[in-house]
SERO-4910 file (N, C-alpha, C, O; in steps of 0.05 Angstrom, whole numbers):
BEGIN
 pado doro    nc1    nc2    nc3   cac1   cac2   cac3    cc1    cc2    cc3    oc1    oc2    oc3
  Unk    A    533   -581    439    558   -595    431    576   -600    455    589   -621    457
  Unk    A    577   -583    472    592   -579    500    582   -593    526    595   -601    545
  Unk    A    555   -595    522    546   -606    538    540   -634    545    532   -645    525
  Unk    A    539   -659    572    528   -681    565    500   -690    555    479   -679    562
  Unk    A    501   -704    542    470   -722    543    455   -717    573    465   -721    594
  Unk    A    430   -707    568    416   -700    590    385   -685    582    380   -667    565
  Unk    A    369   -697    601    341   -687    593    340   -658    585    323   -656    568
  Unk    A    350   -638    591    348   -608    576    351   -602    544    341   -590    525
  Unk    A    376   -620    552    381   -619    515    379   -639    505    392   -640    484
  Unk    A    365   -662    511    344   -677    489    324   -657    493    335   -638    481
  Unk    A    300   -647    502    280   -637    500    287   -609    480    271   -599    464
  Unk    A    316   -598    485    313   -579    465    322   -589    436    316   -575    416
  Unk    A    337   -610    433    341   -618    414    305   -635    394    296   -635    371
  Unk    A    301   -641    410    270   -643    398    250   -623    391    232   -626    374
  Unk    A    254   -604    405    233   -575    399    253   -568    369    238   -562    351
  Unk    A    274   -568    361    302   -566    343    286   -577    320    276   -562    303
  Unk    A    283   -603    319    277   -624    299    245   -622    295    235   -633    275
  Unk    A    231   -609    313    196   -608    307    198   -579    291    180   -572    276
  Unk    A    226   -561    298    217   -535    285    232   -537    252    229   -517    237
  Unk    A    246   -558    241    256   -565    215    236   -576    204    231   -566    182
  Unk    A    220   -597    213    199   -605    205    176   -590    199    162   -598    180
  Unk    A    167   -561    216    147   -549    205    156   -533    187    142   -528    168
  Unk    A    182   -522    188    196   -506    160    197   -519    134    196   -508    112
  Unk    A    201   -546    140    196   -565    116    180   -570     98    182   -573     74
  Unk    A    151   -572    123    124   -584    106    109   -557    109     85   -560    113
  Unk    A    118   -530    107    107   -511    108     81   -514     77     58   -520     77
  Unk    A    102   -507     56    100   -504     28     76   -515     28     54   -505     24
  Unk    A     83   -543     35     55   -564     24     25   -554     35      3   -550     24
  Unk    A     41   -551     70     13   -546     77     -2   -520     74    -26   -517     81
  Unk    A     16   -495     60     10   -467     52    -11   -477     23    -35   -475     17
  Unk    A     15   -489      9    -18   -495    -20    -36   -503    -11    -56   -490    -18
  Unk    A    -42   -527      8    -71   -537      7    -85   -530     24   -105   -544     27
  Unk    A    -82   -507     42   -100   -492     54   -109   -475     39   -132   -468     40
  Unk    A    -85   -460     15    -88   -448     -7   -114   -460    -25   -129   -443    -34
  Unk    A   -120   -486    -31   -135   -504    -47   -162   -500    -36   -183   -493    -48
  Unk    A   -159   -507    -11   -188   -509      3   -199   -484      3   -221   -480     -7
  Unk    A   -183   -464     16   -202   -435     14   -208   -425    -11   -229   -412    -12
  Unk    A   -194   -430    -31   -205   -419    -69   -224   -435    -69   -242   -424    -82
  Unk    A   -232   -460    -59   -249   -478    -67   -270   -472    -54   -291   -477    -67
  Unk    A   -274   -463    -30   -292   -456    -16   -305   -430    -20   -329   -426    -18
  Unk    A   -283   -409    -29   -292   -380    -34   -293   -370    -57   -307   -351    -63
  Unk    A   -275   -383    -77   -275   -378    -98   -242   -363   -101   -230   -361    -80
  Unk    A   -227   -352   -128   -204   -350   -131   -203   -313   -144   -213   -308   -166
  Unk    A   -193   -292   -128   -201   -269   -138   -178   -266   -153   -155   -266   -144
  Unk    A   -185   -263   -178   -161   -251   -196   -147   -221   -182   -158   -206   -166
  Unk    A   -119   -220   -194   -112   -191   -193   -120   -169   -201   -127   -171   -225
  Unk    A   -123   -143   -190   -141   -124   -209   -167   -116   -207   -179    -99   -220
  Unk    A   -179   -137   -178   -207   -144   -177   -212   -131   -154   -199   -136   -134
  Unk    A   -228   -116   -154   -240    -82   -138   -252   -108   -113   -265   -124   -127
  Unk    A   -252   -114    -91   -266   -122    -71   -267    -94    -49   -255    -72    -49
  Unk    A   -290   -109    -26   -301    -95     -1   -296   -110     16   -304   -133     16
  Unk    A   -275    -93     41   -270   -102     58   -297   -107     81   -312    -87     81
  Unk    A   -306   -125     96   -330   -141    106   -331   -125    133   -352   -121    146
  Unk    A   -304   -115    141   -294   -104    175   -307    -69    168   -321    -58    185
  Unk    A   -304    -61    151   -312    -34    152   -321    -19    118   -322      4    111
  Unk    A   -326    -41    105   -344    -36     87   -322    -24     52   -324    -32     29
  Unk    A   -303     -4     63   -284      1     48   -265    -20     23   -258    -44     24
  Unk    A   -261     -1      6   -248    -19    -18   -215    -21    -18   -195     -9    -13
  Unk    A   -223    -44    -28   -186    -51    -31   -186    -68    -63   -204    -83    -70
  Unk    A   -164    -62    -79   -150    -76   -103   -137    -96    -97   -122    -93    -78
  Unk    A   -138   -119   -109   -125   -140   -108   -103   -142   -122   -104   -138   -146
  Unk    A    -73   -151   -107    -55   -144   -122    -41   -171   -125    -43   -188   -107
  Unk    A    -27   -177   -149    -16   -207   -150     10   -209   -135     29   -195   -141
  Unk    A     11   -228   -113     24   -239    -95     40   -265   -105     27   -285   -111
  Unk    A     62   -264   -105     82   -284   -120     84   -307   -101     91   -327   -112
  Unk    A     78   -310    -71     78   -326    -57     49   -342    -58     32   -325    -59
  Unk    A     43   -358    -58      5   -380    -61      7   -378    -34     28   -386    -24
  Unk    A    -16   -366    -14    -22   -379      9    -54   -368     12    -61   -348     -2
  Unk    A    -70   -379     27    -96   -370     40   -107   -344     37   -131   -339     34
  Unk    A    -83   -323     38    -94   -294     44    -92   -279     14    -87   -291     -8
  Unk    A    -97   -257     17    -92   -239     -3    -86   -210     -4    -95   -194     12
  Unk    A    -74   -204    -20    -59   -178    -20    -75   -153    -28    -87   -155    -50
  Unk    A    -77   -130    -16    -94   -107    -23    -87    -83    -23    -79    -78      0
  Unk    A    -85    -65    -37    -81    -35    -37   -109    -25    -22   -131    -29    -32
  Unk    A   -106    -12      3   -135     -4      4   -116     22      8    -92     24      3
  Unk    A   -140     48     19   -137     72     25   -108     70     51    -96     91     50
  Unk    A   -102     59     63    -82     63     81    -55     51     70    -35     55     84
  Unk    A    -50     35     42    -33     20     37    -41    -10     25    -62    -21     19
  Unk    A    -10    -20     24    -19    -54     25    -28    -64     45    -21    -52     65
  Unk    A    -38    -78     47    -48    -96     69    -57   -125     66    -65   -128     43
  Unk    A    -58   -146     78    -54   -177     76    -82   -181    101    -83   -178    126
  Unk    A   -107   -195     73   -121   -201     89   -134   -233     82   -131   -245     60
  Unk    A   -145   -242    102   -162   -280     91   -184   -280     77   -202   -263     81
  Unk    A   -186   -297     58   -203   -291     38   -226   -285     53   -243   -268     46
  Unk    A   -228   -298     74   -266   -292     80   -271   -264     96   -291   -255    107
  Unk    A   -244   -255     92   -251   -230    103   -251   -207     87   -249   -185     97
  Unk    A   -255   -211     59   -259   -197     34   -284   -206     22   -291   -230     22
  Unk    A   -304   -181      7   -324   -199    -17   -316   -181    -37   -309   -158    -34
  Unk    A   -320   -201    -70   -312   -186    -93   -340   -167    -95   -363   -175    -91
  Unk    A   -332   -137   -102   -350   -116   -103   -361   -126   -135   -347   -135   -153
  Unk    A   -388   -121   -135   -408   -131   -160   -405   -111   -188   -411   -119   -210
  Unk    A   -394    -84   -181   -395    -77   -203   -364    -69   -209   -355    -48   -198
  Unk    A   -349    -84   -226   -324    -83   -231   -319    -53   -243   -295    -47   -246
  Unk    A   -331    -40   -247   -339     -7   -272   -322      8   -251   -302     22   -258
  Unk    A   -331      6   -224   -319     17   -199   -291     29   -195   -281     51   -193
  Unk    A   -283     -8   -197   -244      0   -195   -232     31   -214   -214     47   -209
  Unk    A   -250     29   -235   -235     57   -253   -227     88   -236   -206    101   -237
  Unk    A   -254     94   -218   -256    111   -200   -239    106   -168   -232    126   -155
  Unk    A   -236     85   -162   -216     72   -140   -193     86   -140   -175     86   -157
  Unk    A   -193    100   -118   -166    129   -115   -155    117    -84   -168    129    -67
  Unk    A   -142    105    -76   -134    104    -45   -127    129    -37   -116    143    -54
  Unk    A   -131    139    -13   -124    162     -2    -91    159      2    -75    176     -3
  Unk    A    -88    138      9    -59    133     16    -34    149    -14    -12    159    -11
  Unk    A    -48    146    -37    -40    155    -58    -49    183    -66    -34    200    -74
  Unk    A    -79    186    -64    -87    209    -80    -87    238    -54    -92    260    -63
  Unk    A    -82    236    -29    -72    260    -12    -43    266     -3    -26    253      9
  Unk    A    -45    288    -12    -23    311      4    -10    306     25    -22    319     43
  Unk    A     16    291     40     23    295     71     26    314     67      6    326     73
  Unk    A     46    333     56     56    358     52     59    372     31     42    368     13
  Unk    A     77    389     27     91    407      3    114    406      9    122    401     32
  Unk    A    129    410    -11    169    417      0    156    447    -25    139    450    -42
  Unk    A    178    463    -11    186    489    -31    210    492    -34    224    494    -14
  Unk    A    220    494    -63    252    487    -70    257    525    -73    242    543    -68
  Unk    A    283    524    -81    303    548    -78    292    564   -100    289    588    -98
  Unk    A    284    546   -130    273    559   -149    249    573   -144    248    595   -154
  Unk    A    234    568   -135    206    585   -135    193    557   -127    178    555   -108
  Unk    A    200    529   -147    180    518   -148    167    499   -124    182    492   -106
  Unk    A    138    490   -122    127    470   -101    120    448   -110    108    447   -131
  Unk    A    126    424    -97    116    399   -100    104    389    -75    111    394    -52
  Unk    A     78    370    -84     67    360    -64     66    333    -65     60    318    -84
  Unk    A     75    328    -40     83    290    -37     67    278     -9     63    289     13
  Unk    A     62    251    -19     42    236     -4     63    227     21     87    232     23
  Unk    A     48    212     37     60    193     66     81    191     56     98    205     65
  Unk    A     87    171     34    106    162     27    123    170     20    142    156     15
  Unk    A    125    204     15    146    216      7    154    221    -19    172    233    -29
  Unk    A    128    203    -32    133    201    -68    120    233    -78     99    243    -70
  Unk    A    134    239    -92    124    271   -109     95    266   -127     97    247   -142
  Unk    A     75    276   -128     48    279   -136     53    293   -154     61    286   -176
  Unk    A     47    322   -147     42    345   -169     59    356   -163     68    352   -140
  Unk    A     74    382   -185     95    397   -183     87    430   -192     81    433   -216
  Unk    A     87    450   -178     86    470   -183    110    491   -193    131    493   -181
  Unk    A    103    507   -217    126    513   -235    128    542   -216    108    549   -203
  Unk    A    155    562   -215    151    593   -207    132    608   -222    127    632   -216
  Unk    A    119    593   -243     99    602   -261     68    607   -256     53    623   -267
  Unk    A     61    585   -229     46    568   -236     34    555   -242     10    552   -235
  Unk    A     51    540   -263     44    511   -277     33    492   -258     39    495   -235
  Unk    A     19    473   -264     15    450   -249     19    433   -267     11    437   -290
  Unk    A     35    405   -258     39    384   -272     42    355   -256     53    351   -234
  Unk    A     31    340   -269     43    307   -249     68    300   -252     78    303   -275
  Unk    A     84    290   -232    108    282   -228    119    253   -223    115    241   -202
  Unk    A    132    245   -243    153    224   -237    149    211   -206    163    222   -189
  Unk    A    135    194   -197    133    190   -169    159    178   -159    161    178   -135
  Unk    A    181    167   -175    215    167   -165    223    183   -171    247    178   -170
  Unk    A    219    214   -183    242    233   -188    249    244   -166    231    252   -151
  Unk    A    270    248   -158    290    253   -138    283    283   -130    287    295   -151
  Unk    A    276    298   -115    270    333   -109    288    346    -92    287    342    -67
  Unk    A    308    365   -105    327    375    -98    325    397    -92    308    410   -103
  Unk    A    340    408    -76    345    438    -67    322    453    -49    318    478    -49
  Unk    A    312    438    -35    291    439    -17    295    459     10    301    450     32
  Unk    A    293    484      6    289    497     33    270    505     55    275    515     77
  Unk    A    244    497     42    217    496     64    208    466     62    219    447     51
  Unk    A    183    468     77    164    444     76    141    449     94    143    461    115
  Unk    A    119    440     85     94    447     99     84    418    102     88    403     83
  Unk    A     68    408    127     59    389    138     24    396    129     12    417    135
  Unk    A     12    374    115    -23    382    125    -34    360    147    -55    363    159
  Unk    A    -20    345    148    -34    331    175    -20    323    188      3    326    179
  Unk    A    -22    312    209      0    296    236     -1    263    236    -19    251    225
  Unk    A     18    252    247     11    227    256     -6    224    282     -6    236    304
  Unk    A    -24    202    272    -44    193    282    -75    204    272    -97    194    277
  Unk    A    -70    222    261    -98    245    252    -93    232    228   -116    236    220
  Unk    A    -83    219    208    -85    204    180   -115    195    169   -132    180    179
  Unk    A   -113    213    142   -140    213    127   -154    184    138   -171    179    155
  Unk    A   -138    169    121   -150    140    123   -151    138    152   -134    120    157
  Unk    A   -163    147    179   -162    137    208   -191    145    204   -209    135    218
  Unk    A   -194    161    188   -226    172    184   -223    200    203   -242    208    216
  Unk    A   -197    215    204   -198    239    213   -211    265    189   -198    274    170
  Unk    A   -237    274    197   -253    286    172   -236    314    175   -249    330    162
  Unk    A   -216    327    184   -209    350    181   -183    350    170   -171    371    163
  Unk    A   -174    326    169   -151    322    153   -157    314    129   -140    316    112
  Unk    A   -179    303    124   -189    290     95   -207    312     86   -224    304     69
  Unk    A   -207    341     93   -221    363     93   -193    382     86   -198    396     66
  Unk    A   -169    385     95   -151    406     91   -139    390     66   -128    404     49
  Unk    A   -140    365     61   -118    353     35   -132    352     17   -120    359     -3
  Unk    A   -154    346     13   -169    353     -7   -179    389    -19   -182    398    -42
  Unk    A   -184    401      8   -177    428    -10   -156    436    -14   -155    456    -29
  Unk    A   -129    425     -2   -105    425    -23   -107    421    -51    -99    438    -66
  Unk    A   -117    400    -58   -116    388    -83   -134    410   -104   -129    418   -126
  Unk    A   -157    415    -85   -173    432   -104   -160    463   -105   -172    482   -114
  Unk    A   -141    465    -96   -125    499   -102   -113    494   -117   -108    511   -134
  Unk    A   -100    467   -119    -81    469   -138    -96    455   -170    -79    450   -187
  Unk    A   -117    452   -175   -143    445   -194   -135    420   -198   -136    411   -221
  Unk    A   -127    408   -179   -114    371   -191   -131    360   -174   -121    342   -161
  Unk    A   -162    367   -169   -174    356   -149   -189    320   -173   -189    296   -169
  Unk    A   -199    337   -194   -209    315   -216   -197    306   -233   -207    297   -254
  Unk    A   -160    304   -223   -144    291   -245   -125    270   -233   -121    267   -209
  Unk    A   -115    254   -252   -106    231   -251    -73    235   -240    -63    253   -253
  Unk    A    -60    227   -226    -40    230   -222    -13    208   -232    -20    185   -227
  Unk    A     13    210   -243     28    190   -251     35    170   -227     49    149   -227
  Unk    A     22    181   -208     33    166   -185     13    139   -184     19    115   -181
  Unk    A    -23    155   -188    -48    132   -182    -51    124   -207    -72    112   -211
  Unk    A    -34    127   -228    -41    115   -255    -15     85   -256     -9     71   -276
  Unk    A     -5     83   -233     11     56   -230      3     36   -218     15     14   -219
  Unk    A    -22     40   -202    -41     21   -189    -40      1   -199    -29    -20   -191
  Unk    A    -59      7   -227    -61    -20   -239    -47    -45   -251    -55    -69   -254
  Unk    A    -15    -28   -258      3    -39   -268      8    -60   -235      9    -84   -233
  Unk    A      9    -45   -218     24    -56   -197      8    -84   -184     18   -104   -175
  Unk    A    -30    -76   -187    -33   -101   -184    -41   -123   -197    -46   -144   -187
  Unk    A    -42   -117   -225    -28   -144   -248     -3   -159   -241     -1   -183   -237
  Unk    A     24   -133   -240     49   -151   -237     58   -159   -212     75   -175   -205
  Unk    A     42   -143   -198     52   -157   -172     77   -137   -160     79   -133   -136
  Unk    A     92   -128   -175    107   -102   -170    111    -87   -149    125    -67   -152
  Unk    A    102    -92   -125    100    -69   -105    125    -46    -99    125    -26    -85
  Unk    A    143    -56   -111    162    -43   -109    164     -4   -121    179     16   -118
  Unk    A    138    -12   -135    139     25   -148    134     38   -134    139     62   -133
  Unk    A    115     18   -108     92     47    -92    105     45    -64     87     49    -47
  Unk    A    127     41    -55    150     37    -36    150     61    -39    148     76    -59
  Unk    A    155     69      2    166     94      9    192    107      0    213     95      1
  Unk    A    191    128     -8    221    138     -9    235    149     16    226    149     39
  Unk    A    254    157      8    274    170     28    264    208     36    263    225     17
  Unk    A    261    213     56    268    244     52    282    258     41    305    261     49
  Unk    A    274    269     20    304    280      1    315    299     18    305    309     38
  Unk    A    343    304      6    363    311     26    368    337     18    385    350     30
***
């Protein structure tokens, strides 16, 4: 605005007007790259158990409110955003029922509250199972809030993460699970999976906060 007419700022005023233009014709050109790759690979519904091609591992297909090329997946480390040809749908759909991501079904830790009682919560900080001063074992509300927290026990570190394929951390969280006999049960946390990738939802399986 300040400045005269002069080759710098025509040339940036043109890089200006080429970058409105690709924000513009984004959409269009997102669907019909969208068009060609369903057409080419075919269109995986939500819900639909695929194998990742890079390392053999499964991921859930989750419904993505945006149409573009790629597709959305719960695998064992989380969501993740991959191109269709870098997914194949797994043949026997019976599968997905048994489909547990680690990211959901292991232990980061325990908190131990003032009462007696223990809860064990994933990466994300969401509550799994809850141990009564009794102990009871029960599944937990994966948003209920956990109060009065005076310990906490770590079972693995960053960088050593189950899903990295560290076998002694996917060795201590799993015999967590089996002390506490929730090794062959369903949890309220991995029983939202499926809801989440029908609706598209991701919002349930969002990290929480460290409770305070």
């Amino acid at each position: 605005k300040h400045y005269h007419e002069c080759p710098p700022i025509i040339s940036l005023h043109k890089k200006i007007d080429s970058s409105i233009k690709l924000i513009e014709n984004w959409p269009a050109s997102a669907t019909k790259l969208a068009i060609a790759t369903e057409k080419k690979y075919g269109r995986i519904e939500p819900n639909t158990l695929v194998t990742l091609k890079s390392n053999k591992s499964k991921g859930l297909v989750i419904k993505d409110k945006f149409y573009g090329s790629y597709i959305k997946c719960f695998t064992d480390s989380g969501i993740k955003s991959f191109n269709r040809n870098q997914v194949s749908v797994s043949r026997d759909q019976s599968k997905k029922l048994d489909f547990q991501p680690m990211k959901l079904l292991l232990p980061f830790g325990k908190w131990i509250c003032d009462n007696g009682s223990e809860v064990l919560f994933n990466r994300d900080y969401k509550p799994i199972w809850g141990k009564d001063k009794n102990g009871l074992v029960h599944s937990v509300e994966p948003h209920l809030w956990i109060r009065n927290i005076k310990d906490h026990i770590f079972f693995f570190q960053e960088g050593s993460e189950p899903w990295s394929g560290d076998k002694k951390s996917i060795s201590n969280c799993l015999q967590v699970l089996k002390e506490w006999s929730v090794d062959n049960k369903v949890s309220k946390l991995m029983a939202l999976l499926p809801k989440v990738a029908l609706d598209g939802n991701i919002e349930l399986l969002k990290s929480n906060d460290w409770p305070s």
